[in-house]
mmCIF entry with sequence, helices, sheets and N, C-alpha, C, O atoms, coordinates in Angstrom:
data_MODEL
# 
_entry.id   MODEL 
# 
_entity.id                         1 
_entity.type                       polymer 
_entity.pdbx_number_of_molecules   1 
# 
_entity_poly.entity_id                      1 
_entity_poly.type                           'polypeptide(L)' 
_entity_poly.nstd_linkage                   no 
_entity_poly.nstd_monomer                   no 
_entity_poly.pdbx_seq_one_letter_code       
;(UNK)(UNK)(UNK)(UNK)(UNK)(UNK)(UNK)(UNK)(UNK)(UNK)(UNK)(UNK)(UNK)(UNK)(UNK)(UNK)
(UNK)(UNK)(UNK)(UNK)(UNK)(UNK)(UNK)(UNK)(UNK)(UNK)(UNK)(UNK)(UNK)(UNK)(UNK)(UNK)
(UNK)(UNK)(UNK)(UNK)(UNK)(UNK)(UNK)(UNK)(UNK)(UNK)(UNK)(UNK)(UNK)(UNK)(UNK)(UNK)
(UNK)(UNK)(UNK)(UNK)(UNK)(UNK)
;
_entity_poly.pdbx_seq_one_letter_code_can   XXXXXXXXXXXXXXXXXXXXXXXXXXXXXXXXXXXXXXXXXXXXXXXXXXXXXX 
_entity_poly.pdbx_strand_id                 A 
# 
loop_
_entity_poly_seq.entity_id 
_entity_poly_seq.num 
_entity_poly_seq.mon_id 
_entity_poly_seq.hetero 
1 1  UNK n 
1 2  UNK n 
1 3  UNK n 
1 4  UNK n 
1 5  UNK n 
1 6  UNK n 
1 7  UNK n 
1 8  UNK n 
1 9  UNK n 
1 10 UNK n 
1 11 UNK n 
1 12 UNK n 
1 13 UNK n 
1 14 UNK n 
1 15 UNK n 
1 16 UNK n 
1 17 UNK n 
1 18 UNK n 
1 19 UNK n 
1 20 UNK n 
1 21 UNK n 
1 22 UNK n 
1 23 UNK n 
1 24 UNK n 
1 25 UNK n 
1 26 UNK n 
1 27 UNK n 
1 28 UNK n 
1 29 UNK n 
1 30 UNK n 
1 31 UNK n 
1 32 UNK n 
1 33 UNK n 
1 34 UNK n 
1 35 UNK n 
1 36 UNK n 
1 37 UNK n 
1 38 UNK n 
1 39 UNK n 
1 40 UNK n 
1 41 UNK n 
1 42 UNK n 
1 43 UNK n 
1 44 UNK n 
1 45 UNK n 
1 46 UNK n 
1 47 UNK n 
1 48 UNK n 
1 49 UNK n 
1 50 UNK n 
1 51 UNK n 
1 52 UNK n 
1 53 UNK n 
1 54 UNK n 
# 
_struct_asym.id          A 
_struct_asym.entity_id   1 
# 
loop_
_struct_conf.conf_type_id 
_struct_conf.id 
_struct_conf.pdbx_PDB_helix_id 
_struct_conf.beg_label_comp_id 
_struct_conf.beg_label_asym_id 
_struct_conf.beg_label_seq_id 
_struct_conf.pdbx_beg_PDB_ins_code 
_struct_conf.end_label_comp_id 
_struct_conf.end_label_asym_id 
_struct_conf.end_label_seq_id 
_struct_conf.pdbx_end_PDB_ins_code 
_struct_conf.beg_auth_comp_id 
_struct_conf.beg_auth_asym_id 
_struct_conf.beg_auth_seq_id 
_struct_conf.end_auth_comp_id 
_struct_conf.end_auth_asym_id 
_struct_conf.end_auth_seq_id 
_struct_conf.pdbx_PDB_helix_class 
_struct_conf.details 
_struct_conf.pdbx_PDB_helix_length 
HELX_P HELX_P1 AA1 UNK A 2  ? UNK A 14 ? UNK A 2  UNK A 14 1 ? 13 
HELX_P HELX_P2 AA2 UNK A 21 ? UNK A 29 ? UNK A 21 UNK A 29 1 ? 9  
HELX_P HELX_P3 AA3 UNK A 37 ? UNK A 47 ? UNK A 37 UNK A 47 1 ? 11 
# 
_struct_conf_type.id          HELX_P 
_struct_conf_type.criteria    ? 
_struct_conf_type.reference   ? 
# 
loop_
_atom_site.group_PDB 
_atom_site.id 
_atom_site.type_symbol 
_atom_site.label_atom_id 
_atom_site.label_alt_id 
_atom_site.label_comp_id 
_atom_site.label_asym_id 
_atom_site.label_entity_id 
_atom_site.label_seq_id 
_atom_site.pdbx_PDB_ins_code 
_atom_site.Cartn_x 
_atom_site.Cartn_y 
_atom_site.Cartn_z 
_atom_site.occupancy 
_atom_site.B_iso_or_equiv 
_atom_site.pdbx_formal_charge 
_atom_site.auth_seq_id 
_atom_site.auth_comp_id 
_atom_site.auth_asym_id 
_atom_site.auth_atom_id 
_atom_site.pdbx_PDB_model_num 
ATOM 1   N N  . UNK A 1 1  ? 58.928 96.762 116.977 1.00 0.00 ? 1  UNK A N  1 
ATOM 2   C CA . UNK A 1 1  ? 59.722 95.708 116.360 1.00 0.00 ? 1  UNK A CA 1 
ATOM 3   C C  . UNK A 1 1  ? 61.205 96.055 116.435 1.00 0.00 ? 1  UNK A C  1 
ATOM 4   O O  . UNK A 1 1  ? 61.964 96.363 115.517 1.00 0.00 ? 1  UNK A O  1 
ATOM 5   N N  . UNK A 1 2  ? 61.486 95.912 117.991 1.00 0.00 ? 2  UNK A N  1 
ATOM 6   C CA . UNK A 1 2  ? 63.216 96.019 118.310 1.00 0.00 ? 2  UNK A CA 1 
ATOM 7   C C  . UNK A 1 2  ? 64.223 95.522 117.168 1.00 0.00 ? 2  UNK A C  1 
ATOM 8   O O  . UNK A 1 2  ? 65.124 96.093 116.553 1.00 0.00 ? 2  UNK A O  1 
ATOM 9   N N  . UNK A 1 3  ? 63.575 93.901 117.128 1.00 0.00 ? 3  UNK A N  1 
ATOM 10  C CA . UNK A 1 3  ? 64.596 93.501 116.685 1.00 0.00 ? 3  UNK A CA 1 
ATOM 11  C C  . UNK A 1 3  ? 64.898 93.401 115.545 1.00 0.00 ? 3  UNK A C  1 
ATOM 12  O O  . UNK A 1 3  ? 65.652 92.545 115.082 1.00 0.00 ? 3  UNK A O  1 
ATOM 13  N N  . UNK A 1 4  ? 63.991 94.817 114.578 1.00 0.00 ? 4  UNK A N  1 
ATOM 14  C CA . UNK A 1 4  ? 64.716 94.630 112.581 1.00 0.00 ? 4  UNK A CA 1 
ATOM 15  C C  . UNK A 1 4  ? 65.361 95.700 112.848 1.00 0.00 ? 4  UNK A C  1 
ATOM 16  O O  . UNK A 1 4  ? 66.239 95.910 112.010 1.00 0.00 ? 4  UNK A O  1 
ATOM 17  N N  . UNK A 1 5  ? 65.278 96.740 113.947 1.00 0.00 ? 5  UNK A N  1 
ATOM 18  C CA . UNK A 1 5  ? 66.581 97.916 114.350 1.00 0.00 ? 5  UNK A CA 1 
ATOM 19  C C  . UNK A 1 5  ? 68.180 96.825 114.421 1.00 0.00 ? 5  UNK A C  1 
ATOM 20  O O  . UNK A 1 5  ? 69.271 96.805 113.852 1.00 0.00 ? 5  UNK A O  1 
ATOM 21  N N  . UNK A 1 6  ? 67.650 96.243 115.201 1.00 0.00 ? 6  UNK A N  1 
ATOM 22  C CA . UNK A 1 6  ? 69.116 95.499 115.896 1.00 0.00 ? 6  UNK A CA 1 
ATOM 23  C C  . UNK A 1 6  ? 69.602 94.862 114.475 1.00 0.00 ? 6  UNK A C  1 
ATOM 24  O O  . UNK A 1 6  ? 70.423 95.381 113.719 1.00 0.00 ? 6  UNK A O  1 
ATOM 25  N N  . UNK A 1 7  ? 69.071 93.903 114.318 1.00 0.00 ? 7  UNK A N  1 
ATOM 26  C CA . UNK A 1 7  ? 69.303 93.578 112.813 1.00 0.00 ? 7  UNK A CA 1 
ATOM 27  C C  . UNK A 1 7  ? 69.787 94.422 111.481 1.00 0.00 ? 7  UNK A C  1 
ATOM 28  O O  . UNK A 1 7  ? 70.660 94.046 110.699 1.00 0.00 ? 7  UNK A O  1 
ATOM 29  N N  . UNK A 1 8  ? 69.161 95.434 111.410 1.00 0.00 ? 8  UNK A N  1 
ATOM 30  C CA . UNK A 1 8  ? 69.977 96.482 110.631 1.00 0.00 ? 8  UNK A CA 1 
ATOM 31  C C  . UNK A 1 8  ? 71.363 96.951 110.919 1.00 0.00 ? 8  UNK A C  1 
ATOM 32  O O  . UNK A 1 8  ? 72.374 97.064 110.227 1.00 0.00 ? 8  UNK A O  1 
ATOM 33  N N  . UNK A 1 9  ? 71.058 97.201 112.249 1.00 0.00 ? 9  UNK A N  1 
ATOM 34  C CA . UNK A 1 9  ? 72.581 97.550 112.736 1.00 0.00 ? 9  UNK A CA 1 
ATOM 35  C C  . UNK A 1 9  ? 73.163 97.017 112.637 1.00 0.00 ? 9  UNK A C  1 
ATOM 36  O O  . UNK A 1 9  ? 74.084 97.510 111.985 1.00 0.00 ? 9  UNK A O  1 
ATOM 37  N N  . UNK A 1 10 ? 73.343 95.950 112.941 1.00 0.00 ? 10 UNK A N  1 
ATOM 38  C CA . UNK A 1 10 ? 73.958 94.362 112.753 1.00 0.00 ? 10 UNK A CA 1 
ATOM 39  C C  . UNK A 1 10 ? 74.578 94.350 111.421 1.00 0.00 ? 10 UNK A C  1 
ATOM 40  O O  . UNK A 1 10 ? 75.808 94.335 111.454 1.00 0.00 ? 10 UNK A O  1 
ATOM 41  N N  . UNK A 1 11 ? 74.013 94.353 110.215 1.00 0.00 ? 11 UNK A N  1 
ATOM 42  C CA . UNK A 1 11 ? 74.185 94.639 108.896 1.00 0.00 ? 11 UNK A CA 1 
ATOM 43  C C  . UNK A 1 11 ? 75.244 95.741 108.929 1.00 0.00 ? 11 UNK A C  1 
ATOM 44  O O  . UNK A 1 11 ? 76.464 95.580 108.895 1.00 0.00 ? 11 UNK A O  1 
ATOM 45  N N  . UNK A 1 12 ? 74.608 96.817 108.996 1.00 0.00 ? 12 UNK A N  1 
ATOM 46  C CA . UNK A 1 12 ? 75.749 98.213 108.763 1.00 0.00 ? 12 UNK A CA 1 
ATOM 47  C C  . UNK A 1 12 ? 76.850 97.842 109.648 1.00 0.00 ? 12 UNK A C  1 
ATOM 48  O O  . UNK A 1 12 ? 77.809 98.420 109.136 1.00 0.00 ? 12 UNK A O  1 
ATOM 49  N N  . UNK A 1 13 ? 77.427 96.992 111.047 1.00 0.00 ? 13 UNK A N  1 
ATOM 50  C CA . UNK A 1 13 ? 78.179 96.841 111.508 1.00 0.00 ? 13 UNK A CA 1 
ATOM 51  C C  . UNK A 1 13 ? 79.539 96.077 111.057 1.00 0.00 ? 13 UNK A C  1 
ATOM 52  O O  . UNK A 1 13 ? 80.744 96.108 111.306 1.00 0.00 ? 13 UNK A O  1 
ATOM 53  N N  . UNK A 1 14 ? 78.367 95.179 110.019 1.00 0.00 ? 14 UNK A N  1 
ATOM 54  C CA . UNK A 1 14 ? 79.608 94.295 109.557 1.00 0.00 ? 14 UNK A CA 1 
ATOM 55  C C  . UNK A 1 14 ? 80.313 95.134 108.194 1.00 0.00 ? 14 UNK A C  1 
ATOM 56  O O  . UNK A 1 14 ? 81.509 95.150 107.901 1.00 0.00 ? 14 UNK A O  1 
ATOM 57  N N  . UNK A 1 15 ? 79.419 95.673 107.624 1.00 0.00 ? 15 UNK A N  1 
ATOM 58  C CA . UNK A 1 15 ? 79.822 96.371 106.478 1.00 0.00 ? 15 UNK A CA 1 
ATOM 59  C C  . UNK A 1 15 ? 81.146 97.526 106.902 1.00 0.00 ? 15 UNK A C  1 
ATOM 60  O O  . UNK A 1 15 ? 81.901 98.131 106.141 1.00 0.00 ? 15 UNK A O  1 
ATOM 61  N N  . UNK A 1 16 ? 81.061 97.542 108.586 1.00 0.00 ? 16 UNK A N  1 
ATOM 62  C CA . UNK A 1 16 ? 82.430 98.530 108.720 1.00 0.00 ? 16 UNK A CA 1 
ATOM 63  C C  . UNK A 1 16 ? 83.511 97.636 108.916 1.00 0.00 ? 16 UNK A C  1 
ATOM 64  O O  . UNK A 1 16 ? 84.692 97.969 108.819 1.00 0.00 ? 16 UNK A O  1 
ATOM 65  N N  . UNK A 1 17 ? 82.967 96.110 109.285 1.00 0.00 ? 17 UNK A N  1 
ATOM 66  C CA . UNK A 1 17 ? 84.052 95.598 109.979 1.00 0.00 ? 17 UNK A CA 1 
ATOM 67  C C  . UNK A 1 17 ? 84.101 95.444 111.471 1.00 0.00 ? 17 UNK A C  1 
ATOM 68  O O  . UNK A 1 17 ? 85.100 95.086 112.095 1.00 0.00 ? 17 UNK A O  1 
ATOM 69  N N  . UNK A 1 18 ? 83.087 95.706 111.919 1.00 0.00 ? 18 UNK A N  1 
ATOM 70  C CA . UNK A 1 18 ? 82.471 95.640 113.358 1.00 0.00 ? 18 UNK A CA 1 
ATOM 71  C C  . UNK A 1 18 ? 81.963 94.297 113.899 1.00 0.00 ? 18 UNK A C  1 
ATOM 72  O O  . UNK A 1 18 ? 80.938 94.228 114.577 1.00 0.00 ? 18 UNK A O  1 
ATOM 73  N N  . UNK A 1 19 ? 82.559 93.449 113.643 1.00 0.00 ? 19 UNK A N  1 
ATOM 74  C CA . UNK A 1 19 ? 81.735 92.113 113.815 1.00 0.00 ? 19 UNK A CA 1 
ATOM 75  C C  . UNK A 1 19 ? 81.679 91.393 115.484 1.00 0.00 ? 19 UNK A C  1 
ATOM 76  O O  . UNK A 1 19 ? 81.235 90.266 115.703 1.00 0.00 ? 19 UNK A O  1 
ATOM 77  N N  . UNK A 1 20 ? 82.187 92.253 116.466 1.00 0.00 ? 20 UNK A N  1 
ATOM 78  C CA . UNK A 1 20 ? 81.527 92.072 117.716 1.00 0.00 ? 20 UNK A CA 1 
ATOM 79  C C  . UNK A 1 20 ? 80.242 92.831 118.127 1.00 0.00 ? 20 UNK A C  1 
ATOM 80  O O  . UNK A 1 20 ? 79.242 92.447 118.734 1.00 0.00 ? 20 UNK A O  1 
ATOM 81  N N  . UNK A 1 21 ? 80.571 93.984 117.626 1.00 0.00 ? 21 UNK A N  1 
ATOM 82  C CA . UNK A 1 21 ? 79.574 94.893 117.751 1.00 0.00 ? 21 UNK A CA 1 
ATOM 83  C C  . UNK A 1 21 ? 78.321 94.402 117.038 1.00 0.00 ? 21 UNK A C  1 
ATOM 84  O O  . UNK A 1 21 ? 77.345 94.008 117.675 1.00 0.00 ? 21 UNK A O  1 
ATOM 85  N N  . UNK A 1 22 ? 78.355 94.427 115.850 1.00 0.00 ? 22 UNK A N  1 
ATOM 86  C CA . UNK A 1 22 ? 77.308 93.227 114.893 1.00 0.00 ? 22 UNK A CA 1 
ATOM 87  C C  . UNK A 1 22 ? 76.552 92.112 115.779 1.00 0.00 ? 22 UNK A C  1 
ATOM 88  O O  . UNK A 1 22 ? 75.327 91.990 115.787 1.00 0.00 ? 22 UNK A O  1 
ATOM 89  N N  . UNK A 1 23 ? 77.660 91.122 116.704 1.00 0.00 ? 23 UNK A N  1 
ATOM 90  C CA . UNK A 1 23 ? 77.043 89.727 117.447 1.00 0.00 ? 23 UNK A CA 1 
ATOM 91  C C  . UNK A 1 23 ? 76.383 90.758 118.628 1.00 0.00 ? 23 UNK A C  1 
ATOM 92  O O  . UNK A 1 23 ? 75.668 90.235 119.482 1.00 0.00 ? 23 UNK A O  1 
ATOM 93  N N  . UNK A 1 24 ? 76.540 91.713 118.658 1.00 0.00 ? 24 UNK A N  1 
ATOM 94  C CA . UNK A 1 24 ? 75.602 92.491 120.231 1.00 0.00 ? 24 UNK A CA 1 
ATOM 95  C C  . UNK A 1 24 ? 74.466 92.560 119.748 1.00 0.00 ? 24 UNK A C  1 
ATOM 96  O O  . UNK A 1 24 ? 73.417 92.004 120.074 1.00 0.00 ? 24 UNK A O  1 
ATOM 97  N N  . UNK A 1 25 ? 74.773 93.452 118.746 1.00 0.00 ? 25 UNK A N  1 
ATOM 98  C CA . UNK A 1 25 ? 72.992 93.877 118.111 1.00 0.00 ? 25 UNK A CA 1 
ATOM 99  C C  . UNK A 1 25 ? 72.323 92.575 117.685 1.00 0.00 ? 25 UNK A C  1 
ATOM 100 O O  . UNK A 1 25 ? 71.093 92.598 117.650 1.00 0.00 ? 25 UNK A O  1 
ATOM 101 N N  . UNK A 1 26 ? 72.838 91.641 117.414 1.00 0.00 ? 26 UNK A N  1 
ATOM 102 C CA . UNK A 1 26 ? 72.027 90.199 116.713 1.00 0.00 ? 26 UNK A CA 1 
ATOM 103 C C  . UNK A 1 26 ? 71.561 89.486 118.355 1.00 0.00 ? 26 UNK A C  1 
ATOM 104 O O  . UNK A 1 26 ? 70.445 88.997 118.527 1.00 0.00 ? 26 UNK A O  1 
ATOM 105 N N  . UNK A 1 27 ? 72.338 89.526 119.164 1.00 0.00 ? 27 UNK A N  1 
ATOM 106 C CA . UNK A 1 27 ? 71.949 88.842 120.275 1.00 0.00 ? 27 UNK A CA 1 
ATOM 107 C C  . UNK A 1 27 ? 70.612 89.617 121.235 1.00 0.00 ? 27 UNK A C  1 
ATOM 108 O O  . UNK A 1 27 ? 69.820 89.150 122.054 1.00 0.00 ? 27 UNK A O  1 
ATOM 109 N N  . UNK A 1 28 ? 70.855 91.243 120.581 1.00 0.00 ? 28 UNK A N  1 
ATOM 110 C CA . UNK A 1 28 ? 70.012 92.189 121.597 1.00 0.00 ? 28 UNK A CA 1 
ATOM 111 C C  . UNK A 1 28 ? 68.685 91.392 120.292 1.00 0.00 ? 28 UNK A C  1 
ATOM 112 O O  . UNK A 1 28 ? 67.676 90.953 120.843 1.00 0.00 ? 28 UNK A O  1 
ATOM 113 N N  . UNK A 1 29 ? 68.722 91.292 119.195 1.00 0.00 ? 29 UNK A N  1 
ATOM 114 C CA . UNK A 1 29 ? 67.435 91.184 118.440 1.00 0.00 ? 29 UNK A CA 1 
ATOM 115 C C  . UNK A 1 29 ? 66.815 90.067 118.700 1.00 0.00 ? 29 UNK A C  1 
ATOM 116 O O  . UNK A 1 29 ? 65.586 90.019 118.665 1.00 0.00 ? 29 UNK A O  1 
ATOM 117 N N  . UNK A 1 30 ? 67.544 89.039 118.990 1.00 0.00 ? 30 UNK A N  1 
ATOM 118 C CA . UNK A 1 30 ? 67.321 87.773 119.393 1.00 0.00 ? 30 UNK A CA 1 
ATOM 119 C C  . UNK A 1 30 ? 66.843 86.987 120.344 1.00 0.00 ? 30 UNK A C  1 
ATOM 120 O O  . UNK A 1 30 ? 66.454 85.819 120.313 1.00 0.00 ? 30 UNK A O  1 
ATOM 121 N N  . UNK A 1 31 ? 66.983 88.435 121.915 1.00 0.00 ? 31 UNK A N  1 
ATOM 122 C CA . UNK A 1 31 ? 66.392 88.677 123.080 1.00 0.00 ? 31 UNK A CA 1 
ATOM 123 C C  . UNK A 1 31 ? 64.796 89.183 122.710 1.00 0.00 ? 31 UNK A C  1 
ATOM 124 O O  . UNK A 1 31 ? 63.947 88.577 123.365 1.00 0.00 ? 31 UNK A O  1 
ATOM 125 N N  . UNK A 1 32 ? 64.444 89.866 122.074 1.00 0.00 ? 32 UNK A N  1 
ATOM 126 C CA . UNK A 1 32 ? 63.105 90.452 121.841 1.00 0.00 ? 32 UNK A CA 1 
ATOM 127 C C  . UNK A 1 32 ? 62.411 89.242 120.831 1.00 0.00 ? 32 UNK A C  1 
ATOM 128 O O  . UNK A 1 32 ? 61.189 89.355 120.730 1.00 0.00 ? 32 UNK A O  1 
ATOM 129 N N  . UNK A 1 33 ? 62.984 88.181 120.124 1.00 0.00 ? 33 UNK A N  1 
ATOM 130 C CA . UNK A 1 33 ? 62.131 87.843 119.157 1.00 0.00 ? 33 UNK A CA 1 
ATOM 131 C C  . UNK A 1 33 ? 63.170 86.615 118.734 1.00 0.00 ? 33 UNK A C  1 
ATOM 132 O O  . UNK A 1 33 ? 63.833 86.701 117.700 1.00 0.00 ? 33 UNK A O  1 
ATOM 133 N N  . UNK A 1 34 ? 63.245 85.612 119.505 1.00 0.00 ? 34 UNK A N  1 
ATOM 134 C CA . UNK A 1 34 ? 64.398 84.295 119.390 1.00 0.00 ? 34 UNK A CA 1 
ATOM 135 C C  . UNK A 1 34 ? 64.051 83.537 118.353 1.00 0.00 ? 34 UNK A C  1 
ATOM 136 O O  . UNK A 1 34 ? 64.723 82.609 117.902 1.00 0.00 ? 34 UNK A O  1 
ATOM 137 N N  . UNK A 1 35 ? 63.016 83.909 117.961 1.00 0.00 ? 35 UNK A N  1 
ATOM 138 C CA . UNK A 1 35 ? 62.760 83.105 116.352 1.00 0.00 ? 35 UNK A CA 1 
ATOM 139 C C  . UNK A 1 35 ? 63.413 83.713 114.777 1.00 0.00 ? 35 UNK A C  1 
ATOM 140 O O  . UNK A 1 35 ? 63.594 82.979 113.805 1.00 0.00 ? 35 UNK A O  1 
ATOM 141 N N  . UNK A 1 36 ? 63.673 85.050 114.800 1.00 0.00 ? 36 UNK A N  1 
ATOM 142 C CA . UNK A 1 36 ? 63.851 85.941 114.021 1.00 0.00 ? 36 UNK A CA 1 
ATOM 143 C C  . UNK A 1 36 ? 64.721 84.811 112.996 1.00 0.00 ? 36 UNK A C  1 
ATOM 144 O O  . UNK A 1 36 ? 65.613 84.190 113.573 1.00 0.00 ? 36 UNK A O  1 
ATOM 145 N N  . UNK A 1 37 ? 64.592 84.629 112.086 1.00 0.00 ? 37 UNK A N  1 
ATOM 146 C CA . UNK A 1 37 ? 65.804 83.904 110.858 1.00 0.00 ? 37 UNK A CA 1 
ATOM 147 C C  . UNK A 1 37 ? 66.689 85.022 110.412 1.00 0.00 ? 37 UNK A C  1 
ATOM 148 O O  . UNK A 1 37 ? 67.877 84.820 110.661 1.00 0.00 ? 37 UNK A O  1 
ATOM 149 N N  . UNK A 1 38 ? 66.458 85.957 109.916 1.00 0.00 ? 38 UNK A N  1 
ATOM 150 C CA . UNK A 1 38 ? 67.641 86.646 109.512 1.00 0.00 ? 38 UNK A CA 1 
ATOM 151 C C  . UNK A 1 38 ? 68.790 86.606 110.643 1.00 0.00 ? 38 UNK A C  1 
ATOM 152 O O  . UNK A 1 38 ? 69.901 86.112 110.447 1.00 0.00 ? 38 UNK A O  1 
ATOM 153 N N  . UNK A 1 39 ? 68.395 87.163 111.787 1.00 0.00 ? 39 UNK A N  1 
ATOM 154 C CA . UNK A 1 39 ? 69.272 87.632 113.149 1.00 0.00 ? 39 UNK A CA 1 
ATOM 155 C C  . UNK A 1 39 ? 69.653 86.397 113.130 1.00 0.00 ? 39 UNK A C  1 
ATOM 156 O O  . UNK A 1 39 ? 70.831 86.602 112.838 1.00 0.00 ? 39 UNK A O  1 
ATOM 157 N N  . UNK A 1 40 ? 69.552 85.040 113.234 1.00 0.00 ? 40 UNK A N  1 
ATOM 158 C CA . UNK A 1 40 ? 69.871 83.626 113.459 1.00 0.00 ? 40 UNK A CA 1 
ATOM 159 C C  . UNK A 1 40 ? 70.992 83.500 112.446 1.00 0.00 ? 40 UNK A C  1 
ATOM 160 O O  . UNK A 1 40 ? 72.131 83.305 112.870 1.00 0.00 ? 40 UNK A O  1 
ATOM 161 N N  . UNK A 1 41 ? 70.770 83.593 111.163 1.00 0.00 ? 41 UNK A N  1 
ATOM 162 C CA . UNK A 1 41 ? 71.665 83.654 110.129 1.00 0.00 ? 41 UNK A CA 1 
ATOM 163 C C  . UNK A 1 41 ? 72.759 83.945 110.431 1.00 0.00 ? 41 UNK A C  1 
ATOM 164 O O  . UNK A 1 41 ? 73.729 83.270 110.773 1.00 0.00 ? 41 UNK A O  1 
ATOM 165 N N  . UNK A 1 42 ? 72.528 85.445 110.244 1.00 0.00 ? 42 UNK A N  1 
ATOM 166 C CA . UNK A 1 42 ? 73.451 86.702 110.646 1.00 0.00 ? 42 UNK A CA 1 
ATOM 167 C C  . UNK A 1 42 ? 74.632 86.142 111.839 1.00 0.00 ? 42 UNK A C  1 
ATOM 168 O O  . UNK A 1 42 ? 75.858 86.091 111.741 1.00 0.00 ? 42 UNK A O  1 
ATOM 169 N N  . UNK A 1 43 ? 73.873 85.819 112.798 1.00 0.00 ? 43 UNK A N  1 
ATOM 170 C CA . UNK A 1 43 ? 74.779 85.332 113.974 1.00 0.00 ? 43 UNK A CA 1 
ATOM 171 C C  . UNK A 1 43 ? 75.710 84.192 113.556 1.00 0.00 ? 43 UNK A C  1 
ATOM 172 O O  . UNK A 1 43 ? 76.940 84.138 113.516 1.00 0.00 ? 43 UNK A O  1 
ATOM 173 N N  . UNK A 1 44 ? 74.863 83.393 113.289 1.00 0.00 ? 44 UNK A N  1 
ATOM 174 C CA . UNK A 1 44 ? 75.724 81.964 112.575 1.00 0.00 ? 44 UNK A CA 1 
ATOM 175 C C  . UNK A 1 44 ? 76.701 82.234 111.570 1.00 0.00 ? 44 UNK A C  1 
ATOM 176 O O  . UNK A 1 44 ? 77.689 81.500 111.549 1.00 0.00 ? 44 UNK A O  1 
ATOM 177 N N  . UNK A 1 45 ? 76.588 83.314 110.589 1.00 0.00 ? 45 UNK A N  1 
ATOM 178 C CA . UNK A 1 45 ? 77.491 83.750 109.583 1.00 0.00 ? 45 UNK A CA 1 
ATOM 179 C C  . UNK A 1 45 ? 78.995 84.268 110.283 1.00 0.00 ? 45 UNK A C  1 
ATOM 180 O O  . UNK A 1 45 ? 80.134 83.939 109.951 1.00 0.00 ? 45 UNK A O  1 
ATOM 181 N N  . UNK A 1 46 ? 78.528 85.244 111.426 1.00 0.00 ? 46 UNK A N  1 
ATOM 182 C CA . UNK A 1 46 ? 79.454 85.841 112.398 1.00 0.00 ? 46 UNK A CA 1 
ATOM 183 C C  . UNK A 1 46 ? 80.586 84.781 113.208 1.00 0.00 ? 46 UNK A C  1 
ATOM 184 O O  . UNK A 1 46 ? 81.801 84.893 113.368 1.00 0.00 ? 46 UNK A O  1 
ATOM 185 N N  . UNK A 1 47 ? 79.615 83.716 113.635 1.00 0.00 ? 47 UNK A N  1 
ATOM 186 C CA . UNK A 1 47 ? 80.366 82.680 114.284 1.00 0.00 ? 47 UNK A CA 1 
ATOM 187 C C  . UNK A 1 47 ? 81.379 81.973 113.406 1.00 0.00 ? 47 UNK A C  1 
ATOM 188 O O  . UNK A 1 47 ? 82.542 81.637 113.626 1.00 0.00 ? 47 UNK A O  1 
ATOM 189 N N  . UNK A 1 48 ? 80.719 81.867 112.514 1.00 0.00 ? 48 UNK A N  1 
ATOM 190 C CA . UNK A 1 48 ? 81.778 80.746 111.467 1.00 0.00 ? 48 UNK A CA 1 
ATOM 191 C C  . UNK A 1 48 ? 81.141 79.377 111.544 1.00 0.00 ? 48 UNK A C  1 
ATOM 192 O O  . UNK A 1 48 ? 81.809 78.346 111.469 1.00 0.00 ? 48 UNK A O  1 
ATOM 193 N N  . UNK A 1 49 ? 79.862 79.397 111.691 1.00 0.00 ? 49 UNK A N  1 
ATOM 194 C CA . UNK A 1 49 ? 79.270 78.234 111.501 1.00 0.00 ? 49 UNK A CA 1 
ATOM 195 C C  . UNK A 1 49 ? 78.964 78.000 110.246 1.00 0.00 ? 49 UNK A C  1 
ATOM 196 O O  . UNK A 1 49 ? 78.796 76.784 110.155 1.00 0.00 ? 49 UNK A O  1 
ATOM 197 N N  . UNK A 1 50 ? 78.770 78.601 109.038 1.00 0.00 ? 50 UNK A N  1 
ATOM 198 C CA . UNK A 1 50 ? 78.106 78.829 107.851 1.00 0.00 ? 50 UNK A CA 1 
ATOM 199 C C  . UNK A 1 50 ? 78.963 79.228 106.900 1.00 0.00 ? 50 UNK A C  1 
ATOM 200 O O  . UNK A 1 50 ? 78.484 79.320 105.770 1.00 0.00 ? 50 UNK A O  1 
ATOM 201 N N  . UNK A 1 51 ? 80.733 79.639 107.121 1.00 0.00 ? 51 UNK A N  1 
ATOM 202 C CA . UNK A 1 51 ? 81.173 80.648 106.841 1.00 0.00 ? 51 UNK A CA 1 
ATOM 203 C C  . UNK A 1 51 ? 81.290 81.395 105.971 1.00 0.00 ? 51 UNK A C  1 
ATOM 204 O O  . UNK A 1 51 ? 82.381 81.462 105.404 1.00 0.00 ? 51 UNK A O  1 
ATOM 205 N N  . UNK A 1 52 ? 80.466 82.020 105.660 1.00 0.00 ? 52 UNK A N  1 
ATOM 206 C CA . UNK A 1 52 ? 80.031 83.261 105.147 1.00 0.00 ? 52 UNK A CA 1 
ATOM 207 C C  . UNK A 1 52 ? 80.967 84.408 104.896 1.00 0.00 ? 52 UNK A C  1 
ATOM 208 O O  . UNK A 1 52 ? 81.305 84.916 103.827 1.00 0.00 ? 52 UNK A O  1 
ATOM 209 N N  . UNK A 1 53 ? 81.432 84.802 106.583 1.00 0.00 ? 53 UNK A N  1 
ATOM 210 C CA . UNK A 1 53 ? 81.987 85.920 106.797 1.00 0.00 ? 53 UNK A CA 1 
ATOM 211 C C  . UNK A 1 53 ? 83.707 85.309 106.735 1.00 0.00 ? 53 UNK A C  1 
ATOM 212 O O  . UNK A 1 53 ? 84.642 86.013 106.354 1.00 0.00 ? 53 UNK A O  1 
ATOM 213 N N  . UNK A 1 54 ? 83.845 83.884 107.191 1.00 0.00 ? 54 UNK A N  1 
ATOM 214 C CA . UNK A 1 54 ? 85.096 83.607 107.623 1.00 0.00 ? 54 UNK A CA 1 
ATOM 215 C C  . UNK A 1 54 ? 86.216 83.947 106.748 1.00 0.00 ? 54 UNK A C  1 
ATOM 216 O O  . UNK A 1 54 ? 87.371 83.712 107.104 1.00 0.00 ? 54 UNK A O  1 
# 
């Protein structure tokens, strides 16, 4: 289950402030398992679709 690694990382990435690095690991999780909702979230939060992060 690749993609709750990627997803974690993803998490700890943003918590540094890493938020390209963050959209890698969400896109690598998203490649193994395109349904995932958190990673979907996560991404959408990143984008500024949701803004969350904005």
């Amino acid at each position: 289950c690749y993609f709750y690694a990627h997803t974690n990382l993803a998490r700890v990435y943003l918590q540094k402030g890493m938020r390209e690095k963050a959209r890698k690991s969400l896109l690598a999780a998203l490649r193994v398992n395109p349904e995932y909702e958190p990673a979907q979230e996560l991404l959408r939060r990143i984008d500024g679709t949701s803004g969350y992060f904005a």
